[in-house]
N, C-alpha and C positions, 0 to 999 in steps of 0.2 A: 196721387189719387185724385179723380176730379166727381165733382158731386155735381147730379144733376136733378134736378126738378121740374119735374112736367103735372100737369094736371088732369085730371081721372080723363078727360075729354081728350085729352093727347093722348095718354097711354094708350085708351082704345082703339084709337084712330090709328096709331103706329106702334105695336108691341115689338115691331121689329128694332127699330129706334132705339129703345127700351131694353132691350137684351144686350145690344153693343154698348151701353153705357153702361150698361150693368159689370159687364166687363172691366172698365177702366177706372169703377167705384160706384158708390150708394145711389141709387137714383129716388130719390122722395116724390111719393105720386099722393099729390094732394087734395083735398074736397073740400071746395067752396072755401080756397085760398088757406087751409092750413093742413099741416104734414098729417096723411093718414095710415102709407103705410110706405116701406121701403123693400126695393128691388135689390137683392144679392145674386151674383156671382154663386154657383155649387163650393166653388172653393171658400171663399170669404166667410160665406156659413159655416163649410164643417169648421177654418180655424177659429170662428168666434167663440161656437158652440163648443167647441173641444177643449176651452182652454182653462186649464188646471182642474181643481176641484173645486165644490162648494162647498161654503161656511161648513156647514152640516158633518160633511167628511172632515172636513182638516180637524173639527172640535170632537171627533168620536174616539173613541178609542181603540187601537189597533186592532183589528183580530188576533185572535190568539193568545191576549193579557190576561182575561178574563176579571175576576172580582181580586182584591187584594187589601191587607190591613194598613188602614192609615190612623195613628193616634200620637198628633202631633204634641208637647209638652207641655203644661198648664202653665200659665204667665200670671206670676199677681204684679197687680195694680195696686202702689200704694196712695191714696190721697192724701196731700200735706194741705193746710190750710194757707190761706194766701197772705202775705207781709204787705199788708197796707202803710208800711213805716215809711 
C-alpha cells in the first residue's frame, strides 16, 4: 500500500493523479500543510465501512430473546474486626 500526499492546490490542478493513487492506497489532501481529508479507492471504502458490527450491536441483545428472569442468590458479607496483635 503506498500513501500519498498532495496538497488541496495539487489535487485541483490534477484529480487525475489523484485517482491513480488512490488506487494503490490513501492519498491525504491537505490545507495549509495539515491532513484534511483523504481519497479512497470504491473498494477500500466499502471494506472499511463493511467491516463487522458496532459496539452497539455486539452489546444488544439477539432478537428474538426477548425479556427473561434473572435473580441471582444473596451473598452475606460478614465483617470481623481487624488483629492489631
Amino acid at each position: 500500500m503506498t500513501i500519498t500526499t498532495l496538497t488541496s492546490r495539487e489535487f485541483n490542478q490534477d484529480t487525475s493523479r489523484a485517482k491513480k493513487a488512490a488506487q494503490k492506497g490513501p492519498v491525504f489532501i491537505t490545507d495549509r500543510g495539515k491532513p484534511a481529508h483523504v481519497l479512497l479507492s470504491i473498494e477500500e471504502y466499502r471494506r472499511l465501512s463493511s467491516k463487522g458490527r458496532s459496539i452497539v450491536d455486539m452489546l444488544a441483545m439477539p432478537p428474538g430473546t426477548g425479556e427473561f428472569e434473572f435473580d441471582p442468590p444473596r451473598i452475606v458479607i460478614e465483617v470481623k474486626p481487624a488483629d492489631l496483635d
